[in-house]
MIMARVEX-182455 format. One record per residue (C-alpha): x, y, z. Coordinates in nm, 2 decimals, decimal comma. Example, Ala and Ser with C-alpha at 12.3 -4.5 7.8 and 13.67 -1.06 7.14 Angstrom:
# residues 2
@u=1,23 v=-0,45 w=0,78
@u=1,37 v=-0,11 w=0,71
END
This chain:
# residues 264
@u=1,03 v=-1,77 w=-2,65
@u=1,37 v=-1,69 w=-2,83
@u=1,29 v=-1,55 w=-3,18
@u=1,52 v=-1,78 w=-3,42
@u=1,74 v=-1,60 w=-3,68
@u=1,88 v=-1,92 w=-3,80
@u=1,82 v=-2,25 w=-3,88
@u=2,05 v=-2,55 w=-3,95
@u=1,88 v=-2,83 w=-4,14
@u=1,98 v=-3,20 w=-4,22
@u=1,70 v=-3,32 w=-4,47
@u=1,50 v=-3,15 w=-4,69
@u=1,22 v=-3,39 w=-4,67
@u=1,20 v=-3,47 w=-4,32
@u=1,34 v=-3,20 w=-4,08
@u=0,97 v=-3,02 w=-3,89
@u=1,05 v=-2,69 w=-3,74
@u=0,74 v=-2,64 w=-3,61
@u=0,79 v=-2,50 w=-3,21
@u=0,40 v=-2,66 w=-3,12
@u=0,42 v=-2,98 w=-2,90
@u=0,15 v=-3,13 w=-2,93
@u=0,04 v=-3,50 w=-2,86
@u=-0,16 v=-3,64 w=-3,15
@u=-0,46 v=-3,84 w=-3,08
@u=-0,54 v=-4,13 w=-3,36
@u=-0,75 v=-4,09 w=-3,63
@u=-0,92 v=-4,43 w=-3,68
@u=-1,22 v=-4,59 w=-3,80
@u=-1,45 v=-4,42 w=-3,58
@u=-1,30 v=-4,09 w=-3,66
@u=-1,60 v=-3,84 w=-3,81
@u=-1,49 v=-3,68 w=-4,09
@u=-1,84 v=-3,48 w=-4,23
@u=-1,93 v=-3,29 w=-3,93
@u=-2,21 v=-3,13 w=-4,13
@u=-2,48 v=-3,38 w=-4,25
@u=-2,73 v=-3,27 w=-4,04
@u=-2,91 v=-2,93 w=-3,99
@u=-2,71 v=-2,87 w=-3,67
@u=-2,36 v=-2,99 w=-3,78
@u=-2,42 v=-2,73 w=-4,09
@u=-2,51 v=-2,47 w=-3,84
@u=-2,23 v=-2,53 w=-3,61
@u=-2,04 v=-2,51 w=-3,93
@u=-2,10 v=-2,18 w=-3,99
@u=-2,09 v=-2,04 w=-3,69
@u=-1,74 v=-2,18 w=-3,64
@u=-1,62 v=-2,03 w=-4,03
@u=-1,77 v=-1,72 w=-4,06
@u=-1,83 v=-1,60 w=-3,70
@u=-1,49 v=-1,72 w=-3,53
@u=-1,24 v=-1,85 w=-3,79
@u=-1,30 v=-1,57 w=-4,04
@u=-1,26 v=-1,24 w=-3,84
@u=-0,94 v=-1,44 w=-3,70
@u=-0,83 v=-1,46 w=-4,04
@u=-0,90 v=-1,15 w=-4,16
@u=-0,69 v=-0,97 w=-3,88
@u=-0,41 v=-1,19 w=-3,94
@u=-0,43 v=-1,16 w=-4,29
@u=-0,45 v=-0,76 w=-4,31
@u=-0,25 v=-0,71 w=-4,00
@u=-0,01 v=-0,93 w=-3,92
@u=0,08 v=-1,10 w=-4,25
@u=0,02 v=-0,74 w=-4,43
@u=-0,12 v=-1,06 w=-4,78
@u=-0,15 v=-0,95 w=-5,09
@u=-0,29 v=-1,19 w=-5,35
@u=-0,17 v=-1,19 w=-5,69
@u=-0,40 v=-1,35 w=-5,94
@u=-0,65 v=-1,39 w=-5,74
@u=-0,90 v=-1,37 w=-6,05
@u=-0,75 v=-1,73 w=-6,16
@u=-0,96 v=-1,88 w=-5,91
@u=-1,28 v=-1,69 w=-5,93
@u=-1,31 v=-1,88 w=-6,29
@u=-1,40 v=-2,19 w=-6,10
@u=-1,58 v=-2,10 w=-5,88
@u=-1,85 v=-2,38 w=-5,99
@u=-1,59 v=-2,62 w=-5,97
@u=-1,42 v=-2,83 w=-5,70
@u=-1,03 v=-2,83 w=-5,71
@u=-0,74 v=-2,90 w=-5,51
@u=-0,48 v=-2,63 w=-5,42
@u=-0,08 v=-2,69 w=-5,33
@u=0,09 v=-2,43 w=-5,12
@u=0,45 v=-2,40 w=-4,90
@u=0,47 v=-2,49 w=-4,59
@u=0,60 v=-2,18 w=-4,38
@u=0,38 v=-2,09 w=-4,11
@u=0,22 v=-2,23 w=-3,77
@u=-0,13 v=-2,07 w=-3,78
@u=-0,02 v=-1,86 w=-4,10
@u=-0,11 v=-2,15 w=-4,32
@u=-0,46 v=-2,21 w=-4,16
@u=-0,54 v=-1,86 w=-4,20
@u=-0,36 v=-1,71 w=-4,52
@u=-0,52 v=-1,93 w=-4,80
@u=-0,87 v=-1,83 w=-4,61
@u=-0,90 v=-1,52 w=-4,87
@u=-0,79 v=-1,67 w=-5,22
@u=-1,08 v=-1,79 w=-5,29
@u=-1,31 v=-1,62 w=-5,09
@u=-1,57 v=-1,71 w=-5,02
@u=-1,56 v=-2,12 w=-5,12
@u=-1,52 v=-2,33 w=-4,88
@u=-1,17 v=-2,49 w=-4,81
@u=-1,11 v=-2,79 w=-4,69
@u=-0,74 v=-2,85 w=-4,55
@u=-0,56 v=-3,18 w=-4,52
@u=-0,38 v=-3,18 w=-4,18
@u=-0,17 v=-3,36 w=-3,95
@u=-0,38 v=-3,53 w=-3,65
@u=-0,17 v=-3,25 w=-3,45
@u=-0,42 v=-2,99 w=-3,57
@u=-0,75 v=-3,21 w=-3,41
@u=-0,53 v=-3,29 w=-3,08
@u=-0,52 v=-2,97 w=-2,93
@u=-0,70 v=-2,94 w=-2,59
@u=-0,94 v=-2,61 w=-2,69
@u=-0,87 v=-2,53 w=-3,08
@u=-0,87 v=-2,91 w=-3,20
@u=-1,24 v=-2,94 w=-3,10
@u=-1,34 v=-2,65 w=-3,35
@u=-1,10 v=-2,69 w=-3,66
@u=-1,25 v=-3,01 w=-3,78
@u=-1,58 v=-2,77 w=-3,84
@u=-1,40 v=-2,56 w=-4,04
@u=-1,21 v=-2,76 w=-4,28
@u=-0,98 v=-2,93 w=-4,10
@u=-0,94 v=-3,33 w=-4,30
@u=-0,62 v=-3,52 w=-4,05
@u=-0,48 v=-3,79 w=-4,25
@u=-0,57 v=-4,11 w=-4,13
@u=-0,37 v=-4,41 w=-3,92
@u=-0,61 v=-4,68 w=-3,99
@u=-0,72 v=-4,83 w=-4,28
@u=-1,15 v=-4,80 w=-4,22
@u=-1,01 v=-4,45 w=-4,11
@u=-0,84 v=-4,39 w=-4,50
@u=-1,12 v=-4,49 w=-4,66
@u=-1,37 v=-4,22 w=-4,49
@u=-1,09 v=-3,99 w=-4,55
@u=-1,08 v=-4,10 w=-4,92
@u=-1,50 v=-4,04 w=-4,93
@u=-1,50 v=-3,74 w=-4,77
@u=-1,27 v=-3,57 w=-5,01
@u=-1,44 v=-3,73 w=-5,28
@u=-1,77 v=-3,48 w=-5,14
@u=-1,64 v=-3,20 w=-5,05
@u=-1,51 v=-3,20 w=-5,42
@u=-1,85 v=-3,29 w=-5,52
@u=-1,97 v=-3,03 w=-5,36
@u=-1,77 v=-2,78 w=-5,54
@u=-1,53 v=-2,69 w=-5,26
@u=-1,16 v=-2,63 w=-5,24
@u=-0,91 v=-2,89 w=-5,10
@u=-0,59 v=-2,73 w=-4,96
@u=-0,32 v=-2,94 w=-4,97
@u=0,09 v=-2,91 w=-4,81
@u=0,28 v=-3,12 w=-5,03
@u=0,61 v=-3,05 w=-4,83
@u=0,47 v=-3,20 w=-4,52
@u=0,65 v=-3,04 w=-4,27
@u=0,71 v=-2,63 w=-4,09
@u=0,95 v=-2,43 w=-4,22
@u=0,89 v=-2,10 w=-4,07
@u=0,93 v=-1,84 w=-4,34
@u=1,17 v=-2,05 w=-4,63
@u=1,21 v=-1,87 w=-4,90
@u=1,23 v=-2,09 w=-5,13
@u=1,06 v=-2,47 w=-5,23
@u=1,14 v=-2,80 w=-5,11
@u=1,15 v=-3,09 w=-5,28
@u=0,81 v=-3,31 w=-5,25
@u=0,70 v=-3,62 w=-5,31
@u=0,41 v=-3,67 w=-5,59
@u=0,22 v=-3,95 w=-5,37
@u=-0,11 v=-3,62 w=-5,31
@u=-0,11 v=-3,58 w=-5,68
@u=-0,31 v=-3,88 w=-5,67
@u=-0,66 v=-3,73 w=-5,57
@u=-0,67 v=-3,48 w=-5,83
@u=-0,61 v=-3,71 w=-6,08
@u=-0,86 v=-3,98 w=-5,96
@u=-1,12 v=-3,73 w=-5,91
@u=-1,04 v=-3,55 w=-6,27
@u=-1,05 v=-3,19 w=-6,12
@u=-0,81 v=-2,87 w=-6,17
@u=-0,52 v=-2,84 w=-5,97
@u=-0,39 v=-2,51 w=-5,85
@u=-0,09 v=-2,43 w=-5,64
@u=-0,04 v=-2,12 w=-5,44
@u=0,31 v=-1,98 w=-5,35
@u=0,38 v=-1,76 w=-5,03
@u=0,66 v=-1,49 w=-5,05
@u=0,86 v=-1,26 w=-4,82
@u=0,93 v=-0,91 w=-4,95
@u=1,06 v=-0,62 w=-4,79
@u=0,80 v=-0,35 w=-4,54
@u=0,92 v=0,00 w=-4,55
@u=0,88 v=0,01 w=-4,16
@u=0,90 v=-0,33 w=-4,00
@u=1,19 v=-0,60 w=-4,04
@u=0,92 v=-0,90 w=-4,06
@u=0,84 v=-0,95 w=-4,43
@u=0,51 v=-0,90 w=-4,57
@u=0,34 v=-1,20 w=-4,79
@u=0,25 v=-1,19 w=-5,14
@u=0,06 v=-1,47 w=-5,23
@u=0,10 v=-1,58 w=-5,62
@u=-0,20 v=-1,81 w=-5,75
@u=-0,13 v=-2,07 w=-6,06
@u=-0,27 v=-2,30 w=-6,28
@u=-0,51 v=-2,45 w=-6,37
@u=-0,29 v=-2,81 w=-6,39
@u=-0,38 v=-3,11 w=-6,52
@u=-0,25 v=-3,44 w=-6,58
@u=-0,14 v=-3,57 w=-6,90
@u=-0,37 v=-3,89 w=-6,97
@u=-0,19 v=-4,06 w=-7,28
@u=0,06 v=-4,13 w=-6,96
@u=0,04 v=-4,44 w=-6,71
@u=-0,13 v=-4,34 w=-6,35
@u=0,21 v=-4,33 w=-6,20
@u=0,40 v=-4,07 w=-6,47
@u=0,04 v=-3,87 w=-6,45
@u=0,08 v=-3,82 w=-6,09
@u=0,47 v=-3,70 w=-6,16
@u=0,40 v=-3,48 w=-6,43
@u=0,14 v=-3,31 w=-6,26
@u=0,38 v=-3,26 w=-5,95
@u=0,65 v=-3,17 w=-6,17
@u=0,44 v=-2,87 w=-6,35
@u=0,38 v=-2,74 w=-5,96
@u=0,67 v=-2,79 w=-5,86
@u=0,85 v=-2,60 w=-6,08
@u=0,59 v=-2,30 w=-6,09
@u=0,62 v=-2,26 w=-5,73
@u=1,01 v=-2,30 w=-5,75
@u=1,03 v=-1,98 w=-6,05
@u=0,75 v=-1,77 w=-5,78
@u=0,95 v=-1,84 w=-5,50
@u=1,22 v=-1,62 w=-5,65
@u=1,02 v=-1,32 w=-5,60
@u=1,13 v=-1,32 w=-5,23
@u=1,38 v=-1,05 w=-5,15
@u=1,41 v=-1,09 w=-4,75
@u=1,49 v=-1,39 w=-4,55
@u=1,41 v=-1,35 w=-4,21
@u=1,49 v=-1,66 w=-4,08
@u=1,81 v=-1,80 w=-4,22
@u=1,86 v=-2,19 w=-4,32
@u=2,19 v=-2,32 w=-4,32
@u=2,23 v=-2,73 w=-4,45
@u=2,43 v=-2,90 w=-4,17
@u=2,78 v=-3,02 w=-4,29
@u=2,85 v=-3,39 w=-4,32
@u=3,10 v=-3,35 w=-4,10
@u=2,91 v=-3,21 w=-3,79
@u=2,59 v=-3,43 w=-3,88
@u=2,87 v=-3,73 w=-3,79
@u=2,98 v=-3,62 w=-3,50
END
């Protein structure tokens, strides 16, 4: 496959640049969301993190992404605590693997297209290690409501993409909407956000990452529900905006389409 030095874009909220093609299968009521109830599902649950998703990480983190992770220790504070954790959108695998390591070792649980249960081999297996697809149906929402609701009580993290959709390597942060601010609030837990980067390798033209960690966030409750969920998106937001600036390469360029050739 052609390596892509530049992108054109038409909408900031909408355009996927994702190059997977993958059919996704619905997630309705009879969708499982806890694969680890019972004495075998926690086993396979393990065996699935630690022994085959965590190795894969850790090469692609140390290897391939060269991470660092700056303020990591923010984290390790609440480590008895269940929280939610924003991040930008700018990797295929990279954004399973990368936020493996900031809080190492909690478990994280990341909200997903259905895209990421559909595939024919891996969409078997991610489900057992985190993987929470947003649901089509509305018996489907609701276990997807309740299973957030325990793998916060259980002290775990939830990983969420606010932006939505692939951008591979943007440097800097799209506009989102504040609609996943609501679980946080609801479930009156921290919110943290982390920010990839892209800085310059002394011997390779692909960037390294340095991963900035922020927060804790929380919502300002002498507001209604609806400006609660805004502020909180708003105090992300522009965090990851100001650490976003830290990126000194851009090694895939993005270029907004003109009106002109958008009407043509």
């Amino acid at each position: 496959m052609k390596k892509r030095k530049v992108i054109y874009y038409q909408d900031e909220l909408n355009d996927e640049f994702s190059t997977a093609e993958i059919k996704a299968r619905p997630i309705d009521d009879n969708y499982k969301y806890i694969r680890d109830a019972s004495f075998f599902g926690k086993i396979k649950h393990w065996f699935w993190l630690r022994i085959f998703f965590t190795p894969i990480a850790t090469f692609y983190s140390k290897f391939i992404a060269k991470q660092k992770i700056v303020n990591k220790g923010l984290l390790k504070k609440f480590k008895f605590t269940g929280y939610f954790l924003y991040g930008n959108h700018t990797h295929d695998l990279g954004d399973a693997l990368i936020p493996h390591f900031a809080n190492f070792p909690k478990h994280n649980y990341l909200i997903v297209h259905a895209n990421n249960v559909s595939m024919p081999f891996l969409g078997k297996i991610t489900p057992h290690v985190g993987a929470l697809p947003l649901p089509d149906t509305k018996g489907a929402y609701k276990n997807f409501i309740s299973a957030i609701d325990q793998r916060i009580r259980e002290k775990n993290c939830i990983i969420i993409y606010p932006e939505a959709h692939i951008w591979p390597y943007y440097t800097k942060i799209r506009p989102f909407t504040d609609v996943s601010f609501t679980y946080p609030i609801k479930l009156d837990v921290p919110t943290f956000c982390f920010t990839n980067t892209y800085q310059k390798r002394r011997f390779s033209k692909k960037p390294r990452v340095v991963t900035y960690i922020d927060g804790p966030f929380y919502a300002n409750t002498d507001l209604s529900p609806k400006e609660q969920r805004k502020h909180l998106r708003d105090q992300v937001y522009e965090c990851m905006c100001e650490r976003a600036k830290n990126s000194n390469v851009e090694y895939i360029k993005y270029i907004k389409k003109e009106e002109d050739a958008i009407n043509d």
